[in-house]
C-alpha positions in Angstrom: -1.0 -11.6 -1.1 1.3 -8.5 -1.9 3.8 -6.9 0.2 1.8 -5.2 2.8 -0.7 -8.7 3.2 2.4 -10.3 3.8 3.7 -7.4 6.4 0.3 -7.4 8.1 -0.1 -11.0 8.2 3.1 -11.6 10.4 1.6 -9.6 12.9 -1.6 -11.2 12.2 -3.4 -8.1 11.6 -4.2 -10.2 9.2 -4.8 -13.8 9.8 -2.7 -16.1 7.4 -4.8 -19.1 5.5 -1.7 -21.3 5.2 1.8 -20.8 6.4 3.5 -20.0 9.7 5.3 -17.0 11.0 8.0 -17.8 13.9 9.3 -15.1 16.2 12.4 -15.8 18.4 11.1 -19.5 18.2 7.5 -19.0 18.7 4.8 -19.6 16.3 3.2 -16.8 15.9 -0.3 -17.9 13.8 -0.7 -20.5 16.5 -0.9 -18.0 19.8 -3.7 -17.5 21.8 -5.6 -13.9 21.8 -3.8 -13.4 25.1 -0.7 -14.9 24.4 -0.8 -12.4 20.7 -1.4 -9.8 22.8 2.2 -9.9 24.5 3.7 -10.9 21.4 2.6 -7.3 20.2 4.5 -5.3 22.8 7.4 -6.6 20.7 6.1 -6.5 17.3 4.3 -3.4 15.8 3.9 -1.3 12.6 4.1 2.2 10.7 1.7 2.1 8.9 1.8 3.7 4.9 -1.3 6.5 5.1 -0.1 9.2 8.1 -3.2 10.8 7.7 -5.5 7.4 8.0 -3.4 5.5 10.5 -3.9 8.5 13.3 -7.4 8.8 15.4 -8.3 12.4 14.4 -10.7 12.6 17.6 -8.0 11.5 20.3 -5.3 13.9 21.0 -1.4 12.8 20.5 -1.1 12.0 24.4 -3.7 9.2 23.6 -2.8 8.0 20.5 1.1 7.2 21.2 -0.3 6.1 24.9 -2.6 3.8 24.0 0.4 0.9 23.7 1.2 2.0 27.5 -2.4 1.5 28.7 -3.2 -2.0 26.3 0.1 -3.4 27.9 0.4 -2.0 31.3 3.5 0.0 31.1 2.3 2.8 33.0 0.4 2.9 35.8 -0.4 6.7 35.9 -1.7 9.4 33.5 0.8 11.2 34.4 3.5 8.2 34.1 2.4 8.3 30.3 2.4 11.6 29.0 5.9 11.9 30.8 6.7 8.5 28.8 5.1 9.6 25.8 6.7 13.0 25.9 9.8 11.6 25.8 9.6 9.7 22.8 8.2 12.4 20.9 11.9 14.4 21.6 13.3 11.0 20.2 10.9 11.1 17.3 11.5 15.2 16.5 8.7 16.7 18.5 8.4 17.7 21.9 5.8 17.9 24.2 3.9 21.1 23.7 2.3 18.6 21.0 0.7 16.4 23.3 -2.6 18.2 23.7 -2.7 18.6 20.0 -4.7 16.6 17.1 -3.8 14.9 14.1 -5.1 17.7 11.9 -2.4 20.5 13.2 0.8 18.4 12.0 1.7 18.4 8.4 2.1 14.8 6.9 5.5 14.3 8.1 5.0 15.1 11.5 1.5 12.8 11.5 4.3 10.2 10.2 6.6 11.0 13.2 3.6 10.6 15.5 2.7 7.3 14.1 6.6 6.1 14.9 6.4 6.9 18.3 3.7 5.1 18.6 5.2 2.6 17.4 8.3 2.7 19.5 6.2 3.5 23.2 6.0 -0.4 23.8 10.1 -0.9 23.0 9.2 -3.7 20.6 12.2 -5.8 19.0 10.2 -5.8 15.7 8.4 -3.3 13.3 7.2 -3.4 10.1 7.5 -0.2 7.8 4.5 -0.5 5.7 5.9 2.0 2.4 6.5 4.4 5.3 7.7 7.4 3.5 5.5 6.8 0.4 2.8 8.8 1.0 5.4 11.8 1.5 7.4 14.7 -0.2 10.5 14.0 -1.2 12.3 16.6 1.0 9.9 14.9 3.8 11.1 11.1 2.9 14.8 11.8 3.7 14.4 13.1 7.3 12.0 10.1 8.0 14.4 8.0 6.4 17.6 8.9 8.5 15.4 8.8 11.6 14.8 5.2 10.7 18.0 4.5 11.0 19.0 6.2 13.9 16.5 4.4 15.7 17.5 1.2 14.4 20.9 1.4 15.5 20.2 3.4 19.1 17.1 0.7 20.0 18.7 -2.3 18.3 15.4 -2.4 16.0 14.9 -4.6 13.3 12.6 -4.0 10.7 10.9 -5.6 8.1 10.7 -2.5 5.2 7.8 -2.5 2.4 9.0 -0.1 -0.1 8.4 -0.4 -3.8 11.5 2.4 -4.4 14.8 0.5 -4.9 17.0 3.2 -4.0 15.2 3.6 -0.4 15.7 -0.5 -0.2 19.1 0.0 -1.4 20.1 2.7 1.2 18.4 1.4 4.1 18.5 -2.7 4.3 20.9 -5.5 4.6 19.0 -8.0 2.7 16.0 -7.7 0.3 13.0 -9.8 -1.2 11.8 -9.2 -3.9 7.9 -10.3 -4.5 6.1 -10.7 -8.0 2.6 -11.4 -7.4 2.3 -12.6 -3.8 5.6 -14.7 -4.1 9.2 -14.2 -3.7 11.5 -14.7 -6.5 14.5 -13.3 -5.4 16.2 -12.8 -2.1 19.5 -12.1 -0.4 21.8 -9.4 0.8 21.1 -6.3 -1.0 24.1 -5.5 -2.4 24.4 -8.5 -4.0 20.7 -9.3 -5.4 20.7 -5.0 -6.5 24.2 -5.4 -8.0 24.0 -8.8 -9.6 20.2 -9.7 -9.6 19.5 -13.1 -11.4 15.6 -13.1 -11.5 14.2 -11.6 -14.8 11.9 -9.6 -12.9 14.7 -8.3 -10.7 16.9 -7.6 -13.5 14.0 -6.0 -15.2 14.1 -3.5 -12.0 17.1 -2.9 -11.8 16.8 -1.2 -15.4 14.7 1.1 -14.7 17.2 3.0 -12.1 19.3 5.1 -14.2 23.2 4.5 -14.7 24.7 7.7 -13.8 28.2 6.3 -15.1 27.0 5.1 -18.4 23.5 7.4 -19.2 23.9 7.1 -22.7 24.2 2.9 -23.1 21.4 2.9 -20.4 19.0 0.6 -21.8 15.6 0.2 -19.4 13.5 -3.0 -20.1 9.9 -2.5 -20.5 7.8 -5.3 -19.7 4.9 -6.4 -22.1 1.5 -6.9 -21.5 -0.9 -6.4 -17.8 -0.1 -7.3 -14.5 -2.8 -10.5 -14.2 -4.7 -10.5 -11.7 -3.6 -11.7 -7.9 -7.3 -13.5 -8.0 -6.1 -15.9 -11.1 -2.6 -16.2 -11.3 -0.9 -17.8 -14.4 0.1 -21.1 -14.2 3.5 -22.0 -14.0 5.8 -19.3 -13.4 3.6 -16.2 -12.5 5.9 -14.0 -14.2 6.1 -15.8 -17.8 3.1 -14.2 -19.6 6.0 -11.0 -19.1 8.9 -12.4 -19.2 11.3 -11.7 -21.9 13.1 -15.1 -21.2 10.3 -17.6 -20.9 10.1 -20.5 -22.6 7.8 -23.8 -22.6 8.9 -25.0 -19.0 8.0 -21.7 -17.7 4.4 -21.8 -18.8 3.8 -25.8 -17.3 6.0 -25.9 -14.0 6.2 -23.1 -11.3 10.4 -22.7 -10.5 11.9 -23.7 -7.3 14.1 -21.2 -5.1 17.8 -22.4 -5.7 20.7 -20.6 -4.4 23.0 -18.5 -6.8 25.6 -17.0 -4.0 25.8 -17.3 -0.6 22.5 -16.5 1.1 21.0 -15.3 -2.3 18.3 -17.1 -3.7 15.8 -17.1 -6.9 13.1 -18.5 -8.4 13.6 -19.3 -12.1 14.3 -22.3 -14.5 16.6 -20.4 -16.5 19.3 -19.5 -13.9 22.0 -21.5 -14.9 21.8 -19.7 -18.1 23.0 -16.7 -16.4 21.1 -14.9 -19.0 19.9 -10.8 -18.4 16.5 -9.7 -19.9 18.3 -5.7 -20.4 21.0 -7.6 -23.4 17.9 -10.0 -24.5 15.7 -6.6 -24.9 18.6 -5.3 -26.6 19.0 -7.8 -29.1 15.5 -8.1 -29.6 15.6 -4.2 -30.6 18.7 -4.7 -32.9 17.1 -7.5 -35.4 
């Protein structure tokens, strides 16, 4: 399970083997197919691939009204392209794209497309599946800000999959951070990106440049493969990398303690307070 299993599995997109996912109090693995089916109005996704998630046969009309037909929103083909024309003003686009197909919008508009699509069904909840990944750079910042203009004008919340720290850093309130299908870190993101206390974190963290120190900038570079997500190491996932592991790490899988208020991670060496960038550094001086 990596970050977008875990993101498609709360919506069940996937279906989770163990586990539960709660929504405003309801279990969501346990709902009926009906039951799911209204649970989706208020949950949805943007998906990573603008060019994959979009129906190239079905004009935009269809493809950001489809959430209006599935849950009965609008009773009129006319009542949804004026609905769905209006979003697309929201999104950046107007509606002399409605008629249009996905293959006459450059990338970022495809991802503004999939958005609204997103948005058409006013959902509570959306997942951001490495939205802006797939895009220039110039591209990622407009989408970005839009994000978050939505999020504050719709009262959204969203659960964003991003494997850039300095998107997580500008655009979330707390963060998890995942190492082979489990979290080892977590809390508010100022906190866990200024003082993170998992190795892997901390390993990171390094890689972001210091623009205040670039000279004493010293980026940890983890040994050896990723293993595979198939066979796992035993004990702490991470130790066949880790810079700090020791015997306990190999036998015993760590247990989530809490470091700060509302920050927690995963490692048997927290109380050491110890950072893998001055261990790397030490390692290089003998």
């Amino acid at each position: 399970c990596g970050k977008s299993t875990l993101g498609r599995a709360v919506l069940r997109l996937h279906e989770p083997t163990a586990g539960r996912v709660r929504f405003d109090g309801e279990d969501v693995t346990a709902l009926s197919a009906g039951a799911l089916k209204d649970m989706r109005r208020r949950m949805q996704i943007v998906f990573q691939d603008p060019y994959a998630s979009l129906n190239p046969r079905s004009t935009v009309a269809d493809i950001v009204g489809l959430p209006l037909r599935l849950h009965g929103l609008a009773k009129t083909t006319q009542e949804v392209r004026e609905t769905v024309a209006r979003i697309l003003e929201r999104v950046g686009l107007n509606a002399a794209h409605l008629d249009r197909y996905p293959h006459q919008f450059s990338g970022g508009q495809r991802q503004r497309i999939g958005i609204a699509r997103a948005l058409i069904s006013h959902p509570e909840f959306i997942v951001c599946d490495e939205p802006v990944s797939a895009l220039d750079v110039s591209i990622q910042a407009q989408i970005i800000q839009l994000l978050l203009e939505l999020k504050d004008e719709m009262g959204l919340t969203y659960l964003f999959i991003s494997h850039d720290i300095s998107v997580i850093g500008y655009l979330s309130d707390r963060v998890a951070v995942m190492y082979l299908g489990e979290i080892v870190e977590m809390g508010p993101t100022d906190d866990v990106l200024a003082r993170p206390r998992h190795p892997y974190t901390q390993s990171l963290m390094s890689a972001v440049p210091d623009v205040d120190a670039p000279g004493k900038h010293q980026r940890v570079r983890l040994a050896g493969e990723l293993p595979s997500p198939l066979d796992p190491p035993k004990g702490c996932k991470f130790h066949t990398r880790c810079p700090l592991a020791i015997d306990v790490c190999r036998r015993e899988a760590p247990i989530s303690e809490q470091v700060a208020p509302g920050h927690q991670a995963a490692c048997h060496r927290l109380s050491e307070d110890l950072s893998v960038r001055e261990t790397a550094a030490g390692a290089q001086a003998r």
